[in-house]
Structure formats: structure tokens, C-alpha cells
N, C-alpha and C positions, 0 to 999 in steps of 0.2 A: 463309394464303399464306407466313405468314413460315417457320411449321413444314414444309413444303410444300420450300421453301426451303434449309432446313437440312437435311433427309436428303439429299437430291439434290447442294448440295453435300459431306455425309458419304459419300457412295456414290462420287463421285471425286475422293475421298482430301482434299479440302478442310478439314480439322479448322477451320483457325484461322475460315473464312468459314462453316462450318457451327456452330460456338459462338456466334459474332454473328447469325446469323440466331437462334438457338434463344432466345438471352438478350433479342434484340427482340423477340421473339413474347413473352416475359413481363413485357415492359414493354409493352407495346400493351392485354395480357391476361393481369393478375398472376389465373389461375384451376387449381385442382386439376389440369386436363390440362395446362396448358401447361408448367407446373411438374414435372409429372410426367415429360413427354416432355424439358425438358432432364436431368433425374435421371437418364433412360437413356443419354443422350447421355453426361452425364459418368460414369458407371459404366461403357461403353462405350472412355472415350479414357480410363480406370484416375484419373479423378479421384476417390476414393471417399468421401474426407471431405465434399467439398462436395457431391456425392450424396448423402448421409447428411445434410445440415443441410438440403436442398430437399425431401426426403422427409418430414425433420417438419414443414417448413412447409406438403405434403402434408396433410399429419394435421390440420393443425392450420384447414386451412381444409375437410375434411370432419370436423369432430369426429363425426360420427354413424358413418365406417367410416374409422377410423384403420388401416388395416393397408398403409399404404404402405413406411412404414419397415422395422414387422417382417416383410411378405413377404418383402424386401430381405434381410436377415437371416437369411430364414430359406434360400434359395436361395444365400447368401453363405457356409455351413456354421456360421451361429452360432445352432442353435436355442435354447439357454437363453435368450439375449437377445430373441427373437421369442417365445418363450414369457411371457416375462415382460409382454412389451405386451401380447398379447393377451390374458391375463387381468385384467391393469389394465383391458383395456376392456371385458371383459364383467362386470366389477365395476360399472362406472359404466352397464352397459345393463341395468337392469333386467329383470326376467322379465314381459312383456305381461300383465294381470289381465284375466283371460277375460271380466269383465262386471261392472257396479257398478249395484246397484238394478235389475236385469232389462234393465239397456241395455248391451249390446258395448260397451266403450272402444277407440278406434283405438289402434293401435299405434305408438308415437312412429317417427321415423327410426331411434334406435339399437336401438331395440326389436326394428325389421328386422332388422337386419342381425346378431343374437344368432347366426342358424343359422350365418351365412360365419364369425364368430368363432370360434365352437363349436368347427367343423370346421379351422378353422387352428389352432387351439389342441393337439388332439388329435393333426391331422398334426403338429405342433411336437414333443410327447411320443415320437411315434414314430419321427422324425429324430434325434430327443436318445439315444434307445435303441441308435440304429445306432450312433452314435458311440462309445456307452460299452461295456464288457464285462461279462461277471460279475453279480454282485450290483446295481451301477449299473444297469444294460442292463434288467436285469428290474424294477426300482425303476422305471424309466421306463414298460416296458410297462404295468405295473400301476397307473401314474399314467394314461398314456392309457386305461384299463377304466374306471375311476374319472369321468374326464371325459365317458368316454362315457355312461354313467349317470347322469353328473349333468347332462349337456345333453341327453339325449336326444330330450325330451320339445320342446327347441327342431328339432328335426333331422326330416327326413321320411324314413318307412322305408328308403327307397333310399339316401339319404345314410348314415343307422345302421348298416344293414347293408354297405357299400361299405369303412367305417372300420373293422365288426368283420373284415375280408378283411385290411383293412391292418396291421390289428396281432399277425393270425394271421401272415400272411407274414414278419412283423418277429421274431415267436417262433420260427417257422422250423415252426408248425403248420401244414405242405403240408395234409392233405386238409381242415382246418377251413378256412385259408385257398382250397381248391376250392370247399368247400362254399359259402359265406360269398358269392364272387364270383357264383360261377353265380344263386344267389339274387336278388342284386345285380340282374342280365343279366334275371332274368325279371320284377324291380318296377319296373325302368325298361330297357327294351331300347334304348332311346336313348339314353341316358348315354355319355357320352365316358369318364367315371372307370371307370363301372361295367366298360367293356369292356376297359380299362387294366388294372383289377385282374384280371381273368379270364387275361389277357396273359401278365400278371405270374405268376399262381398256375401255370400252365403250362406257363411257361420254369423 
């Protein structure tokens, strides 16, 4: 309710009454969302530091998919920095061991969540490209090929292939980037990305 609360009065222009409801909702419920939803609120009314210190506290109570901060980051134009988390955290998620003694081992939480890293990480490489020029710009792509190969094997075909679209686009490889996409379109037809990139290759 309290969250409930505070958009409703965010929506008629209430800042100060929409802050005190957001900031009770995380005293009621110090939890990942409710923490989350004031970080948008203060990103929103240009608070950006204390956005950025609720984001780690984000992180810090999903340690298994830390990527609150650095999506933040990376949406904010500072993909080095969102680069950099995320691979800090797929350093501490180890790679899932297919099986021990002829029995499946479950896959921890962080172990999950390896694909979403993977693929922020990669999109990370590929925002960092845009950025730069030159010799940089292609360092970059060729960082993101790199990631891709090396996570692949976390990634499922659709995904792999959706990212080689992204990074062909990024080279400004139009028909690989066609290719790439349409692919994409036919391993998963449902895909929201998939049909983004297809969008994208295009226009």
C-alpha cells in the first residue's frame, strides 16, 4: 500500500509525499523491491547518489543477481563501470558442474543467473564500442566476440545468436547483422529481443 501510495502521489506532482510514502514502504519492508522501487523514484526526482547507494544495498541483499546497480550504469551511459560489476560477478558464479559420481548437481542461485550476466556483460562490451572510436570501438567489439565464446555455452541458442545480431550491428556488418537477426526470429519467434534486433537490422 505504501508503494501503492507513493506513485499516486508521484503522478500528482507530490514529490515531498511521494518520498515519505516510498521511504515507509522500506521501513515496514527493508526487501530487494521495495528498495528498488525508491531507487527509481530517486533516479526519477535527479537524486542520483543516493540512487546509486540503494542500488548496492539492492545487490547486496540479492547477492545471487547483483545487477541492480550495474544495469543502472549501464542505461546511465557508463558502460565501463557496469562492465566491470558484471564480470566481478560472474567471477564469483561459477560455471554449474554437469554432474559428480553419475548424479546431476543442482545449480546454486548464482549459478542461475550466469546466462542474465553473461548477456549484460556482452551488451556492456557493446555499449562501451559505441562510445568509443577507432581502434578503441573495435577493441571493444572484439572484447564482446570474445565474451561470447566464452559464455556461450551458458547462453541458449537464441540468446547467442540475438547477441552475434548485436554486435554485427555495432560493426555496422548490415547483411551479417540481417542474417544474424532473422535467425534469431526463427529460434525463438516469441522473443521480444529477437524481434528488436530484426527492427534494428532494418531500419
Amino acid at each position: 500500500p505504501w508503494l501503492a501510495l507513493g506513485r499516486l502521489n508521484e503522478q500528482e506532482s507530490d514529490v515531498a509525499a511521494a518520498e515519505q510514502c516510498y521511504r515507509q514502504a522500506v521501513a515496514k519492508e527493508d526487501t530487494p523491491e521495495t528498495n528498488l522501487r525508491l531507487a527509481q523514484f530517486l533516479q526519477r526526482t535527479a537524486h542520483i547518489n543516493e540512487a546509486e547507494q540503494v542500488l548496492r544495498r539492492v545487490d547486496a541483499q540479492r547477492p545471487a543477481q547483483p545487477t541492480a546497480l550495474p544495469d543502472f550504469e549501464l542505461i546511465a551511459g557508463k558502460p565501463d563501470t557496469a562492465l566491470e560489476s558484471y564480470q566481478a560477478a560472474l567471477s564469483s558464479a561459477a560455471a554449474p558442474q554437469p554432474s559428480q559420481k553419475g548424479r546431476k548437481v543442482p545449480a546454486t542461485a548464482t549459478e542461475q543467473n550466469r546466462p542474465l550476466l553473461a548477456t549484460r556483460a556482452i551488451e556492456a562490451d557493446v555499449d562501451v564500442a559505441s562510445q568509443k572510436s577507432g581502434k578503441e570501438s573495435a577493441d571493444a567489439l572484439q572484447r564482446a566476440r570474445h565474451h561470447l565464446e566464452e559464455y556461450r555455452h551458458d547462453l541458449d541458442p537464441a540468446t547467442a545468436v540475438i547477441l552475434q545480431a548485436e554486435i554485427a550491428l555495432a560493426s555496422a556488418d548490415l547483411p551479417a547483422a540481417m542474417a544474424e537477426a532473422k535467425s534469431a526470429g526463427e529460434l525463438a519467434p516469441h522473443s521480444a529481443p529477437a524481434h528488436y534486433g530484426l527492427a534494428m537490422a532494418k531500419y
